[in-house]
LUMKEBA-19143 format. One record per residue (C-alpha): residue in one letter; y, z, x. Coordinates in pm, whole numbers, plus 32768, in hexadecimal, padded with zeros to 4 digits. Each point is the difference from the previous one (the first is absolute). Example, Ala and Ser with C-alpha at 12.3 -4.5 7.8 and 13.67 -1.06 7.14 Angstrom:
2
A7E3E830C84CE S81587FBE8089 
end
This chain:
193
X8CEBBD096189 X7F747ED98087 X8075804F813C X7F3C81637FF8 X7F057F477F72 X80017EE88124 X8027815080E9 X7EF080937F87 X7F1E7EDE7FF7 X80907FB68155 X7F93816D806F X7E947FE37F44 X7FB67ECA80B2 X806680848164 X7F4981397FCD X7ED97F147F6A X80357F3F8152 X7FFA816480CB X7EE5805E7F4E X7F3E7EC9803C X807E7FDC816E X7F6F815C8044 X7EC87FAD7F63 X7FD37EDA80CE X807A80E78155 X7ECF80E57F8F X7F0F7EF37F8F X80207F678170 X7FDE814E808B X7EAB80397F5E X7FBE7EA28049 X8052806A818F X7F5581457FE0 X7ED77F547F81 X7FDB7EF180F3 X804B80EC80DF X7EF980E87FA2 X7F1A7EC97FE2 X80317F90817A X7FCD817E8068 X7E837FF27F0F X7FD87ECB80B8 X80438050816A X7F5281457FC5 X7EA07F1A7F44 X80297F3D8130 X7FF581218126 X7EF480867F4D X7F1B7ED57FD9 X80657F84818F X7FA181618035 X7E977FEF7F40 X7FD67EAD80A5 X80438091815D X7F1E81007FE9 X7ECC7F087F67 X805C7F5D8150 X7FFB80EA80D9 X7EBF807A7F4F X7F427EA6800A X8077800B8176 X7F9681178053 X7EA57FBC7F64 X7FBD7ED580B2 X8081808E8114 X7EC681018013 X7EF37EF97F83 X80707F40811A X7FDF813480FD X7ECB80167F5C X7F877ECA801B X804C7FF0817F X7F7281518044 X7EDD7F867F3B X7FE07EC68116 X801F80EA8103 X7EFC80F47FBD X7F137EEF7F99 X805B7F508172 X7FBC814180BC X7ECA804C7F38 X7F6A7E83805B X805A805C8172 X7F30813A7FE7 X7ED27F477F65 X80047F19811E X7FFF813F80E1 X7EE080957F7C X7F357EA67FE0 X80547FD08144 X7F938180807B X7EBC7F9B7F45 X7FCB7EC980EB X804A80D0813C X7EF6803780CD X801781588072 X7FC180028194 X7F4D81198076 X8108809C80C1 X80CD801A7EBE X7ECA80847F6E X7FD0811580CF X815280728009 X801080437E79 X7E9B808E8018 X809080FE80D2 X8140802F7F21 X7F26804E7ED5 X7EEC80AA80BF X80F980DC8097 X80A880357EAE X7ECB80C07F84 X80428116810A X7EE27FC680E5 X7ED980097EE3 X7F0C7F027FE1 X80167F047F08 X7FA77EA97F66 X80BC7EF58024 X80577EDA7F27 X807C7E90805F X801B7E8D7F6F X7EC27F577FE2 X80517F118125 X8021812280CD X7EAD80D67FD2 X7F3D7F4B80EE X812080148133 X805A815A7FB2 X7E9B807B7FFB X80067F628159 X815080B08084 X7F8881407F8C X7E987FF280AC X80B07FD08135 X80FC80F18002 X7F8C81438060 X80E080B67F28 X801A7F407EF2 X7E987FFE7FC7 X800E818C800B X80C9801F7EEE X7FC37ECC7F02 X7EB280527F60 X7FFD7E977F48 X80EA7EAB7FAC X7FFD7F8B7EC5 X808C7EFB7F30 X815080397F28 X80AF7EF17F3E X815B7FE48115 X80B67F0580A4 X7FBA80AD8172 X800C81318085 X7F4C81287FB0 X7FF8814F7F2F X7F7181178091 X7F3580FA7F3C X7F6781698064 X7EB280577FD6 X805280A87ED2 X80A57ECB7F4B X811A81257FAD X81217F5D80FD X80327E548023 X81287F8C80FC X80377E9C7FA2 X80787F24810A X7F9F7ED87F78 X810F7EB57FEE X805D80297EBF X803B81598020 X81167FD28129 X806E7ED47F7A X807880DD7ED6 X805E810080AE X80F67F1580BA X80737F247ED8 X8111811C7FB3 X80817FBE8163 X7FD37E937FE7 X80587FB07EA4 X81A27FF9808D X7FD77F6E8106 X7F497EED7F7A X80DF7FF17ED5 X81477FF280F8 X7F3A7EC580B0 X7FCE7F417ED9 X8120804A7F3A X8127808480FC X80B881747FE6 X8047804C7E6E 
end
């Protein structure tokens, strides 16, 4: 009897050992499975905040980026504007020679379709284009008076009527050549972009 007694204690304790044995196999599989699962949480936290952190990047990049685009188109504009307010304050200094004069007279003159009209020029001018047009034959045909406009040079042309004006003043070509102008100038001063 105490040998099936021995036996079966002998048996208990090696199925006691199996049982504990497999307990410990499964216990270190969880133990795997969950640091498993725990490096797979973390890799996947980690992509995710790289991946926020990437885009912030990019973002803030991209944002500076255009301020800084801004900025220089800003300095550009501002350049090219300064380099048409010397134009015109030097067109205002000009002394318009009588020549010159006579030639946009004509332009305007002509631009009223062979009426008579007034004409209007800087104050500097009045006196010398009341001159030119006294001795032109033509010109004194068809202007029936100068008078005094607030330009830079040049003249505007009115008919009789005051119903049709052809500006050809220096301001006026000057801005009707800045759209031409405005490139090229830009390409001088800040190269092909």
């Amino acid at each position: 009897m105490e040998r099936i007694s021995e036996a079966v204690v002998s048996n208990v304790k090696q199925d006691a050992q199996d049982i504990i044995r497999e307990a410990e196999e499964k216990a270190q599989e969880e133990i795997e499975r969950a640091k498993k699962q725990r490096d797979v949480r973390y890799e996947e936290e980690r992509a995710r905040m790289l991946g926020e952190a990437e885009e912030e990047a990019a973002r803030i990049l991209a944002q500076a980026s255009i301020k800084a685009r801004q900025q220089i188109s800003s300095v550009k504009a501002d350049t090219v504007s300064k380099i048409i307010d010397v134009a015109r304050r030097q067109l205002s200094q000009i002394s318009s020679d009588e020549s010159q004069l006579k030639k946009l007279i004509k332009e305007a003159m002509d631009g009223l379709a062979g009426d008579k009209g007034r004409i209007y020029v800087s104050p500097r001018d009045v006196s010398s284009v009341r001159k030119l047009v006294e001795a032109d034959k033509e010109l004194s045909g068809r202007i029936l008076e100068v008078r005094e406009s607030n330009c830079l040079g040049g003249v505007i042309a009115e008919d009789a009527e005051g119903k049709l004006r052809i500006d050809n003043t220096y301001e006026t070509r000057l801005e009707a050549l800045l759209p031409k102008l405005l490139p090229e100038i830009s390409k001088e001063l800040f190269g092909a972009s």
